[in-house]
N, C-alpha and C positions, 0 to 999 in steps of 0.2 A: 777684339771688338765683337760685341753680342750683337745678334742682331733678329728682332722681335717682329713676329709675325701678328699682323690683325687680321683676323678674317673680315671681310665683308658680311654685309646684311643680308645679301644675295645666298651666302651660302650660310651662314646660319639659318634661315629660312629655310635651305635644302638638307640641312643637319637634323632638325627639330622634324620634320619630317618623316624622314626615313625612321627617327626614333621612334612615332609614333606608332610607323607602321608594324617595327617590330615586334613594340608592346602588343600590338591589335592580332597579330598573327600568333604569339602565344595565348592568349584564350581563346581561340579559332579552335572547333574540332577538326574530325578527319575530313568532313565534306567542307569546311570554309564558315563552318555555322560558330557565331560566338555560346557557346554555353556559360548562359544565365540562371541554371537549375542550382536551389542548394542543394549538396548533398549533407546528409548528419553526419555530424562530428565525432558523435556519444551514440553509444548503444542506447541509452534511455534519452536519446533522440531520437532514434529510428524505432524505436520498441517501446513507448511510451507509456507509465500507468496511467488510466482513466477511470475516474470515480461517478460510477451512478447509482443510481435509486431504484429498487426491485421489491419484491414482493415475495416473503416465506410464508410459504402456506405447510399447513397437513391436514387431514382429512379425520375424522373418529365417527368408526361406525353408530349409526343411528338405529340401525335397524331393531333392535334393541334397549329399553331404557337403563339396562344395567351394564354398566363398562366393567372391561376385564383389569384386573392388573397390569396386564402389560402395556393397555392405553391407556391408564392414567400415569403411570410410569412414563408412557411415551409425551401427555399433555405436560405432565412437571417439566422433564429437560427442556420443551418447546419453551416453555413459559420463562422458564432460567436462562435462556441463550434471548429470547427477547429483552430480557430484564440486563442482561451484560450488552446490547448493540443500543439501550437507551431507545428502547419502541416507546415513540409518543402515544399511538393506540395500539392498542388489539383488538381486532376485529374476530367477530365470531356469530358465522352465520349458519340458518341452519332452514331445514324442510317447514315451509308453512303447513300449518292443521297436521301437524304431526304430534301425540301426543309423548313417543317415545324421542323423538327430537328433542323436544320441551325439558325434557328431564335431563336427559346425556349435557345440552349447552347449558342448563345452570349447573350441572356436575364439575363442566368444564373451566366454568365460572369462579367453583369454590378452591378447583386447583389452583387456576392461574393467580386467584387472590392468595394464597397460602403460601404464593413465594414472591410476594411485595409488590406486585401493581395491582393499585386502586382498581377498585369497580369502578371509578370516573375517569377509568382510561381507558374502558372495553368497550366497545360499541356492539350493538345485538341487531341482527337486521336477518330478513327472510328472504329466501327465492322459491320460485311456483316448483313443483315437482315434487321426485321423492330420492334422497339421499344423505351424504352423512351432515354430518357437521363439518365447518370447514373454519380452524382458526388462522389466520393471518396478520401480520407487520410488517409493515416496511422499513428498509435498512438500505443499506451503502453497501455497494461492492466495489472494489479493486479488482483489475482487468487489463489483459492487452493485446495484442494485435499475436494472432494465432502462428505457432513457428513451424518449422520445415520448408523453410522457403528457400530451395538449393537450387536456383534457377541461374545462379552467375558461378563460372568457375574462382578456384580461389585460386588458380595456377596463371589466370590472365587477368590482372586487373591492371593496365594502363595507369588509371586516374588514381589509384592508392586511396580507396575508400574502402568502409568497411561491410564485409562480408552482409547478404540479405538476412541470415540467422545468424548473424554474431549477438553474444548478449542476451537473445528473447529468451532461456531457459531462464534465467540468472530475474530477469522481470520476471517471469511468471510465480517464480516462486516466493520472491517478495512479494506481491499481489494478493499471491495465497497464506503468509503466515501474518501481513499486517493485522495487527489488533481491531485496531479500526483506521477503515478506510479514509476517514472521514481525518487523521493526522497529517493523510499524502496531502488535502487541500489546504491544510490550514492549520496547526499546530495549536494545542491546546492551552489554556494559562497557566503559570505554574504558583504552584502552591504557595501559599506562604511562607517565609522562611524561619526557622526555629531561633527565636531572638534568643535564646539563652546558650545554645550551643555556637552560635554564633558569637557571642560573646568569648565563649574559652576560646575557640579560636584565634582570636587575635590578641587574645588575652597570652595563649603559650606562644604564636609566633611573632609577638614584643618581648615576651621572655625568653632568650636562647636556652637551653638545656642539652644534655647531653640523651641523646637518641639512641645510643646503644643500650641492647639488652641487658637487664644487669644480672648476673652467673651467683650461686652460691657456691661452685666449684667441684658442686656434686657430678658436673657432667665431663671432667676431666676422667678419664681412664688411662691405667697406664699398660704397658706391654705384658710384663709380668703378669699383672693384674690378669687382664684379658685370657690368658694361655693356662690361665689355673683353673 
């Protein structure tokens, strides 16, 4: 004879209970507090790249209306590294009532046009005083949160999160070799695709073929051979 137990409502009432509490007291910390904090999951959750908008400047002496070699040499790379970050303007300001000013920023002028941005993309604009020329664009940097942060041991961590500097070398360096920053926010369109190679494509994988290399048997050697 079996014989089957019903609990009361009374004590499921006192079941569901006690269950709740146990739940409550596992996310309880040490002092009784629930910890509602996230912590990151991911090192580029905790070390995150952030993409902003800066300002490359350089400087070419005015003081003189004849530039050396080596700053115009220095203006071309300026002008080629803004032309690869896609500078909407160039800016290029320079000493008002300076007559050697005048001459060095249209010098500067002729360089930066001689490696493909328009003169409808330089802006020319003056400050009071006296010094050099100053060319400028603005671009996009990639960046993150600065590392050496050994503030929690790695020999006591309770909660099994991860370390304060786990990961930020690993960010910083991707930071520092992205092409452009501006792919971390937003990925670019992709090209169009080449309809004719496209075609053999599916043109040889409808046609099976045999995919080994094929030998004229020149590359056979034999022992004898070899030892002669």
């Amino acid at each position: 004879m079996t014989t089957q137990f019903k609990p009361s409502p009374t004590l499921m009432k006192a079941i569901g209970g006690v269950a709740i509490a146990i739940a409550m007291s596992g996310c309880a910390g040490i002092n009784g507090e629930i910890d509602d904090v996230y912590h990151p999951a991911t090192f580029y959750e905790q070390h995150p790249i952030t993409v902003t908008k800066g300002q490359v400047k350089m400087q070419v002496p005015s003081h003189s209306s004849r530039m050396s070699s080596a700053h115009e040499d220095a203006v071309i790379r300026f002008a080629q590294q803004a032309k690869d970050h896609d500078a909407g303007t160039v800016h290029i300001k320079r000493p008002a009532g300076s007559v050697s000013a005048d001459v060095v920023a249209g010098r500067v002028t002729q360089l930066i046009a001689s490696q493909g941005i328009s003169t409808a993309a330089m802006k020319h604009t003056t400050y009071g005083g006296h010094g050099p020329v100053v060319v400028s664009y603005s671009r996009h940097f990639a960046s993150t949160n600065e590392c050496g942060d050994w503030s929690e041991s790695l020999t006591d961590n309770s909660q099994n999160t991860l370390p304060p500097n786990f990961g930020c070398a690993r960010q910083h360096n991707i930071a520092a070799m992205v092409a452009n920053p501006k792919d971390l926010v937003q990925p670019r369109t992709s090209t169009p695709p080449d309809a004719p190679r496209r075609s053999q494509v599916l043109t040889d994988y409808r046609t099976p073929k045999n995919t080994a290399t094929s030998t004229d048997g020149s590359d056979k050697v034999e022992v004898s051979d070899a030892i002669k």
